[in-house]
N, C-alpha and C positions, 0 to 999 in steps of 0.2 A: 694148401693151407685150408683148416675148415673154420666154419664163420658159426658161431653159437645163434640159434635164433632167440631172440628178446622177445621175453612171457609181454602179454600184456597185462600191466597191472587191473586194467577196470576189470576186465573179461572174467579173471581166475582169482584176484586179493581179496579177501573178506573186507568187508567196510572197516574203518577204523571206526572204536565203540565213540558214540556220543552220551553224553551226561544229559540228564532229566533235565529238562527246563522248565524255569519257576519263573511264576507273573514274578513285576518287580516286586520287593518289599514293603514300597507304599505305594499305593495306587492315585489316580490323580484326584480322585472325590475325597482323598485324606488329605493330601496337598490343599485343595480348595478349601477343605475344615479348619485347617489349620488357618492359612488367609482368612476368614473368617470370623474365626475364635479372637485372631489378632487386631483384627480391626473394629469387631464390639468391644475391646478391652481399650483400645485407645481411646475410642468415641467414649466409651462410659467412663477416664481416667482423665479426661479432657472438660467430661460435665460433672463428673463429681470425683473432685481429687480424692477424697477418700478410698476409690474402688481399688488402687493399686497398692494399699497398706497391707500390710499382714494382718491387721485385725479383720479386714475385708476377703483375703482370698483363701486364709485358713479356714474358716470357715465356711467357704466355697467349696474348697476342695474336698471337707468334712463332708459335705452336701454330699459332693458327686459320685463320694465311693459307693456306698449303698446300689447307685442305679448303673454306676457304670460295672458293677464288682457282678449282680445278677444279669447285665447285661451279656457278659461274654458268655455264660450258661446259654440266655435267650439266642443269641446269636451262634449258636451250635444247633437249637433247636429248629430257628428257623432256616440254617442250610440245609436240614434235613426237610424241610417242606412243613415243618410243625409251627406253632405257638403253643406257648403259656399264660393263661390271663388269669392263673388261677396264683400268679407269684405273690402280689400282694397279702393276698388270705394269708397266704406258708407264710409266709413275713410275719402275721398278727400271731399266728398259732405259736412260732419259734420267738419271739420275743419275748411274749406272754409264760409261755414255760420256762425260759432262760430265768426271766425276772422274778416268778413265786420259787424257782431253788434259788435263787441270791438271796430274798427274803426270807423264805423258810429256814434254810439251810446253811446256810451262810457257805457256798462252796467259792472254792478259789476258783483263778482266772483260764487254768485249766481245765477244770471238769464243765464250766459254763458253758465254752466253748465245745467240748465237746457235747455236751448237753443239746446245744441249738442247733449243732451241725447235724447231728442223728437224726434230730427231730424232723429238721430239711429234706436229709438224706432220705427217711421215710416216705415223707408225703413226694417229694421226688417218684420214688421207685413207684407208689400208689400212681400217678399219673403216667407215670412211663409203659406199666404194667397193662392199664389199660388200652391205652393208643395202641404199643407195637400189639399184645392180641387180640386186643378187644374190635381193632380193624375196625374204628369210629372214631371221625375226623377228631383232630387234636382240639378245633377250637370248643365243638360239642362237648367232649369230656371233660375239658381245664377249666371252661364255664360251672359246671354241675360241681364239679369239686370244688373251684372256689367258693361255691356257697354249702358245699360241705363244712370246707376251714374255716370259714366264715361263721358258721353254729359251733365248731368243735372251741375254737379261741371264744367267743363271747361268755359260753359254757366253765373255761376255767377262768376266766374274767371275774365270772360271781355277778356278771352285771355291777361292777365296780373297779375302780382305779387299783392299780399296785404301788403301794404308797413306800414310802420307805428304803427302796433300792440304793444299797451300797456302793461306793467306788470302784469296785471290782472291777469295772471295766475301763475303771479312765485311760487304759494302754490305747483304746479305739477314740476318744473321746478329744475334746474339744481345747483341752486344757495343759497344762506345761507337760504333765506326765504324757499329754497321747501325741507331742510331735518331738521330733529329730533333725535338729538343723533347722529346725521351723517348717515343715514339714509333716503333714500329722500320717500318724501311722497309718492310719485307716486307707487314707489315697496310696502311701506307697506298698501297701501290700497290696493293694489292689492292681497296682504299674506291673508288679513281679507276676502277680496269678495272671496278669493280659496275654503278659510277655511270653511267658509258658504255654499259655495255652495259642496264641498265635505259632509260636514254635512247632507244636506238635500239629496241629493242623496243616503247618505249612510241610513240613518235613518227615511225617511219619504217614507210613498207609494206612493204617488207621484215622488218621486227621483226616486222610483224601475220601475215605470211604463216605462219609458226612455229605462232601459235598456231591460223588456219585450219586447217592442216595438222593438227595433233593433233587437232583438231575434227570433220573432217571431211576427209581428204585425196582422194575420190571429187569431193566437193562442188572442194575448193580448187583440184583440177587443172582441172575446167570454169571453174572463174571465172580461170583463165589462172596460176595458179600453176605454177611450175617446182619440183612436191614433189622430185622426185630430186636437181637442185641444191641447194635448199636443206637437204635432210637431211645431204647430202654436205657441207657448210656447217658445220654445225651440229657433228658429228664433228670435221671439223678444227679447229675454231676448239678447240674441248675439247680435243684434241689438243696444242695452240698453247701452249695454259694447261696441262695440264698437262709440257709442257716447262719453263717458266717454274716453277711448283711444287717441281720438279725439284731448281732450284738452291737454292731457299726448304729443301729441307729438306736439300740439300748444306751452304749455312751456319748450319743446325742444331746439325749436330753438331760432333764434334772432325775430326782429321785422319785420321781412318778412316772405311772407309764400309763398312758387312757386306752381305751378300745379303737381308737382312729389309727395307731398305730400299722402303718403300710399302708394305708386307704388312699388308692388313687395310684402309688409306685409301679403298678401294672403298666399301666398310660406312660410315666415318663421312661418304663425300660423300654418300651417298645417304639414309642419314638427316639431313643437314642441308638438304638442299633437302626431303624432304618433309615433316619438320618447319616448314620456313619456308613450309609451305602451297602447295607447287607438286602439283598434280595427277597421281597414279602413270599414270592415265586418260589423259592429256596434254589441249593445252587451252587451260590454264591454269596459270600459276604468276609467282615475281617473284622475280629475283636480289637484292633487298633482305632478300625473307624470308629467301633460302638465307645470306647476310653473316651475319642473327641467328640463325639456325639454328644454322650452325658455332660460332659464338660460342654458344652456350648448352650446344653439346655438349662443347666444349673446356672450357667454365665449369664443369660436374658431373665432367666426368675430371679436374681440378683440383683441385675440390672433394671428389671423394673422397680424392684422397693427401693432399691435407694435412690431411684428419681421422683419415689415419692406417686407414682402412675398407680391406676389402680390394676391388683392384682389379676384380672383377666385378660391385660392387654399381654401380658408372658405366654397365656395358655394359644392366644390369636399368635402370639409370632410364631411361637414351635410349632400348632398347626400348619402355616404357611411352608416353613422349613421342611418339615413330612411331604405336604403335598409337593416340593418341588424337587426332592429326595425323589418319591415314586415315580414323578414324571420323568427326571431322567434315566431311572434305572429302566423304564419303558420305552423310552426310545432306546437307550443303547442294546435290549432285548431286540425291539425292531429289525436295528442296524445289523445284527447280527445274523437275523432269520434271513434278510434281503444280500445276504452274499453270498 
C-alpha cells in the first residue's frame, strides 16, 4: 500500500489575499462633535425655545454652508501640510465680480455661477502655483496674496457698495425659493460636495496620496507621488469652493453687497476643520469632522445672539474649542510616537 505525503499548507500555499483596511468611517472626535452639537442644541432650546424653530436653524444652516463648503477644500490643504489664509480675500474678489455681472449684465443663474467659480478657480491655481514651485511655505504666500485679493476686490468695488443686485441667486438664499423640505439649498449641496469628497479621499489613491504627502512628502515623492500636482490640486479645488461660497453668501444677503464681504471667514474655516479634528501638522484629517465643526461654530455664534451675550464671548468659546481640538490631536500624536 503506498501512503501519499500531506503538502504542508503554511510551508508551500500562497497567503490568502487580504483587502485594504480603512480607519472606521467616523472617527471618535466626530462621535464627540456630534455629542456636542447636541448638547449646545438642548441647552440653548431649553433657554431659548425659539432656537429649535425653523426660522432659527434655517438660517443657521444658511450660515454654515459658506464655512463648512470652503472648509473641505481647507481641509485637503491642510492634510497636505498647507494653509490658506488668503480664502476670505478670494471670497471678496469672487462675490464682488459675481455681483457687478448681475448688475451690469443681468446674467442668469448659470453663467453667475459659473462666473464665481472661475474667478475662484483662478486665484486657486495663483496660490497653488506658487507653493507647489515656488517651494515657499504656504502660510508666507496665502498671507501676501490675500492682501493682493484684498487690493484687487476693493479696486472693483470703486470704493463703494453694489447696490441693486437681483434674485438671481435666491436658489442659495435664504428664502421659500432657496430651501427644499425646509432645507436650504446652500447646506445640502454642501452635505453632497462633503460626501464626495470624503469619498474620494477615503477610497481612491489619489485621495491617499494627500494625506502621504502631509505625512511625509520626501517619502511620498519616492513612492511615485506627484506632491507638486497634487498640492497644486489641492489649492484649486479650494479655490473652486470657494467660488461657489461666494454666491452662498451673495444670497445671504439683501440686494447690496459692502466690501466686508468674507472679512474674518479665514478664522472661522480654519477653526472648523481643526476643530472637526483635522491635523494642523497635516496627515491627517476628515471633511465630515470639518461639516460638524462649521456647524458647532455657527451653532455658539447663534447661540450667543439669541441669549442676548455680547458678541465676543462666541469668538472666546470657538477659541477654547481650537485649543482643546489641538491639544488633543497632540497627545494622540504623542501616543503614537511612544509606541
Amino acid at each position: 500500500m503506498t501512503t501519499t505525503a500531506v503538502r504542508p499548507p503554511a510551508a508551500t500555499d500562497p497567503p490568502k489575499p487580504r483587502g485594504r483596511v480603512l480607519p472606521a468611517p467616523v472617527s471618535g472626535q466626530e462621535l464627540v462633535l456630534v455629542a456636542v452639537i447636541a448638547l449646545l442644541w438642548v441647552g440653548l432650546a431649553l433657554t431659548t425655545p425659539a432656537f429649535l424653530t425653523a426660522g432659527s436653524l434655517q438660517p443657521l444652516l444658511v450660515a454654515t454652508a459658506p464655512v463648512a463648503l470652503v472648509g473641505v477644500g481647507m481641509t485637503i490643504i491642510i492634510i497636505t501640510g498647507g494653509i490658506d489664509v488668503s480664502v476670505g480675500a478670494a471670497m471678496m474678489v469672487c462675490s464682488v465680480l459675481t455681483a457687478k455681472a448681475l448688475v451690469g449684465s443681468g446674467v442668469n443663474l448659470g453663467v453667475a455661477v459659473l462666473i464665481s467659480v472661475a474667478a475662484g478657480a483662478v486665484l486657486g491655481l495663483v496660490n497653488g502655483v506658487l507653493i507647489a514651485y515656488g517651494r515657499v511655505h504656504a502660510i508666507i504666500i496665502t498671507f501676501g496674496t490675500a492682501n493682493l485679493f484684498t487690493f484687487a476686490g476693493l479696486r472693483v468695488f470703486g470704493s463703494t457698495t453694489v447696490n441693486g443686485i437681483p434674485g438671481t441667486l435666491a436658489f442659495f438664499g435664504r428664502g421659500a425659493e432657496g430651501r427644499t423640505l425646509g432645507i436650504p439649498h446652500a447646506f445640502l449641496i454642501t452635505v453632497l460636495i462633503t460626501a464626495a469628497v470624503w469619498w474620494y479621499l477615503r477610497h481612491t489613491a489619489g485621495g491617499r496620496h494627500f494625506f502621504a504627502i502631509g505625512g511625509d512628502p520626501v517619502a511620498a515623492r519616492l513612492a511615485g507621488v506627484r506632491v507638486q500636482r497634487r498640492v497644486l490640486l489641492a489649492y484649486t479645488i479650494t479655490g473652486v469652493l470657494v467660488g461657489l461660497a461666494a454666491c452662498f453668501l451673495i444670497a445671504q444677503g439683501t440686494s447690496t453687497l459692502d466690501q466686508s464681504v468674507g472679512s474674518g471667514k479665514e478664522l472661522a474655516i480654519i477653526a472648523a476643520v481643526v476643530i472637526g479634528g483635522t491635523s494642523i501638522m497635516g496627515g491627517r484629517g476628515s471633511v465630515l469632522g470639518t461639516l460638524l465643526g462649521a456647524l458647532l461654530v455657527q451653532s455658539v455664534s447663534s447661540g450667543v445672539t439669541q441669549l442676548g451675550w455680547k458678541s465676543q464671548l462666541s469668538d472666546l468659546f470657538v477659541g477654547v474649542f481650537i485649543i482643546v481640538a489641538v491639544g488633543a490631536d497632540l497627545l494622540r500624536a504623542r501616543a503614537r510616537r511612544s509606541r
